[in-house]
C-alpha positions as CSV (number, residue, x, y, z in Angstrom):
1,X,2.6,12.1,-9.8
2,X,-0.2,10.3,-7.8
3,X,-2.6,12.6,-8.9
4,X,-2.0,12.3,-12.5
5,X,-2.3,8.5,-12.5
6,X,-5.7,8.5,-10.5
7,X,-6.5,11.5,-13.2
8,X,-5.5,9.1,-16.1
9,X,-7.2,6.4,-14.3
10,X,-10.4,8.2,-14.5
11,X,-10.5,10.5,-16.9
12,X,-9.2,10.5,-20.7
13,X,-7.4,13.7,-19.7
14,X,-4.5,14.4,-17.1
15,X,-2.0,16.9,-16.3
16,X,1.4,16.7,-17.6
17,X,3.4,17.7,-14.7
18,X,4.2,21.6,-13.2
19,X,7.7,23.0,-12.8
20,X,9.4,22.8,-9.3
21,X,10.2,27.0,-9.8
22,X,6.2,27.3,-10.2
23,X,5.5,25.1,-6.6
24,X,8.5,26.4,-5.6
25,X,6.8,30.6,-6.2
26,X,3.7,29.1,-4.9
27,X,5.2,28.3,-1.4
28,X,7.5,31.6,-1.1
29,X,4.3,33.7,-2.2
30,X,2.2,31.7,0.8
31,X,-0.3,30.7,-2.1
32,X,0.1,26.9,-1.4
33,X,-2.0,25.3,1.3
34,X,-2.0,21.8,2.5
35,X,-5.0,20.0,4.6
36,X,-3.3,17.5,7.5
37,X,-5.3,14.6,8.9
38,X,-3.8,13.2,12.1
39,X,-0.2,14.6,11.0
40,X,0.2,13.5,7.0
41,X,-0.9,15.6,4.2
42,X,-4.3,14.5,3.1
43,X,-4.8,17.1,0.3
44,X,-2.9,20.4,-1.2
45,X,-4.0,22.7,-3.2
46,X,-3.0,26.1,-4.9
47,X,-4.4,29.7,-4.8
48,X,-3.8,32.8,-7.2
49,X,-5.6,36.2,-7.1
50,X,-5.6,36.8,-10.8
51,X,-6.2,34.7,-13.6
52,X,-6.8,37.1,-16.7
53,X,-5.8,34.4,-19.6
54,X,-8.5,32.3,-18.6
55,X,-11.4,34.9,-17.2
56,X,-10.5,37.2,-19.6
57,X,-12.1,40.4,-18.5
58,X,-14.1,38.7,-15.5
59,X,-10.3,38.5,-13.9
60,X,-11.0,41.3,-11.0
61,X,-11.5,40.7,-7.1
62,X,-10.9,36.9,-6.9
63,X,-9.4,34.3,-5.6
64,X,-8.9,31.4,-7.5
65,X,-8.1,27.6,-6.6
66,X,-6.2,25.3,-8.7
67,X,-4.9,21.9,-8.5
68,X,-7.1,20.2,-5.6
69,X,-4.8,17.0,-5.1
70,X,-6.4,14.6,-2.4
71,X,-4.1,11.8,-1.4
72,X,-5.8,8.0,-2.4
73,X,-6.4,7.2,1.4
74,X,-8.4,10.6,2.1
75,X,-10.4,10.1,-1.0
76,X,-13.7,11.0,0.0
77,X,-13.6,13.8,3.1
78,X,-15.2,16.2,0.8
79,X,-12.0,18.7,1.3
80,X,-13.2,20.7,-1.4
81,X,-16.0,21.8,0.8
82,X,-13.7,22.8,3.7
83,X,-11.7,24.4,1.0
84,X,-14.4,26.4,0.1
85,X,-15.2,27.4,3.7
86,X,-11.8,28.3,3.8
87,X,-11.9,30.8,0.7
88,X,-14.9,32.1,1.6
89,X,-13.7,33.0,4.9
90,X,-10.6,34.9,3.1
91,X,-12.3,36.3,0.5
92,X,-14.8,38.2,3.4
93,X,-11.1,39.2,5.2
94,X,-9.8,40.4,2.0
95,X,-12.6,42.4,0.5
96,X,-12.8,39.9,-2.5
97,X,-16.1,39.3,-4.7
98,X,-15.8,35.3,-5.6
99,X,-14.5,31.9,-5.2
100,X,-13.5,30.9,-8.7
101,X,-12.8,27.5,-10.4
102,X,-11.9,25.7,-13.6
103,X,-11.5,22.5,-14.9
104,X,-11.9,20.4,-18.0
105,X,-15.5,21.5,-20.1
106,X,-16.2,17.8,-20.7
107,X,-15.1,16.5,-17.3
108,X,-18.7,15.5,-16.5
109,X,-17.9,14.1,-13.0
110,X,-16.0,17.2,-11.7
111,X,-18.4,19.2,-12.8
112,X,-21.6,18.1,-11.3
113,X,-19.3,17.2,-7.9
114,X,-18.2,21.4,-8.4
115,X,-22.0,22.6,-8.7
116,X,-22.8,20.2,-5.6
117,X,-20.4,22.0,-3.7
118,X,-22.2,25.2,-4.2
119,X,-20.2,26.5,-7.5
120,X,-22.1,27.8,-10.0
121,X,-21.7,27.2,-13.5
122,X,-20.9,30.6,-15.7
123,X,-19.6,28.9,-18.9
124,X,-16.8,27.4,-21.5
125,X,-14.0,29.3,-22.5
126,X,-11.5,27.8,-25.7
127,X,-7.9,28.4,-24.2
128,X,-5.6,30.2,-27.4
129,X,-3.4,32.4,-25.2
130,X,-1.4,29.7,-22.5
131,X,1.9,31.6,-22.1
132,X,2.8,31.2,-18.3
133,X,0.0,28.1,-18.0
134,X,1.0,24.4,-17.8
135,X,1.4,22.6,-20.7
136,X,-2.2,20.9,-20.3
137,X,-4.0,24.2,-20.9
138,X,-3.3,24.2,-24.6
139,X,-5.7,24.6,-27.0
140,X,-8.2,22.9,-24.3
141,X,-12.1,23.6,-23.5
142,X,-12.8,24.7,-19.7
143,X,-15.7,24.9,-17.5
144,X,-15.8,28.2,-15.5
145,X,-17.3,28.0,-11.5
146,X,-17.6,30.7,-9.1
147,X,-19.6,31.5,-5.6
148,X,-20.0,35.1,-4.9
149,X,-18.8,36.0,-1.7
């Protein structure tokens, strides 16, 4: 909830909430990671290792991060560059080719901050398949990011 009002706080888009069974899945599947800064969760984020309905037939030897949350007083420690570490690090332990990432297409901030952090920019694909996606993805533009590993 936090990170959907700083999302509608600075952006004219925000997600619309993710079912408890889906963080719930996350968790039991290990797939849900959590970054602690002297105790208290600073940031939490999600991985999958396949995401065909929106890299289509690019969807092979990935891992993928979704939903980078950073908690309001841990704005700032650049977690999504110790995240990346992170991946790249089990991508090399896993035999996997890249570090993948989407958000928004028009989410100018994110995706300059995204390229910054070593991403690189492969393109915009139009979401018409979303069955098994959050509400958010319908019908919605995304900018595509990956490092090869």
């Amino acid at each position: 909830d936090m990170a959907i009002a700083h999302q509608k706080k600075v952006f004219n888009k925000h997600w619309q909430g993710f079912s408890r069974t889906l963080v719930e899945t996350e968790i039991e599947e290990n797939r849900q990671y959590k970054i602690l800064v002297d105790g208290e969760i600073a940031c939490v984020f999600a991985v999958t290792f396949n995401d065909k309905l929106i890299w289509g037939d690019r969807d092979k030897d990935s891992i993928y991060i979704h939903r980078i949350v950073t908690h309001t007083d841990f704005r700032g420690f650049s977690f999504v560059k110790e995240i990346i570490k992170w991946a790249k690090n089990y991508a090399a332990e896993n035999a996997l080719s890249f570090i993948r990432m989407d958000t928004w297409a028009d989410n100018e901030k994110l995706l300059q901050y995204y390229t910054a952090c070593g991403f690189e920019y492969v393109g915009v694909v139009t979401m018409e398949k979303t069955d098994g996606l959050p509400k958010h993805y319908e019908g919605i533009s995304l900018s595509l990011f990956e490092i090869k590993v």
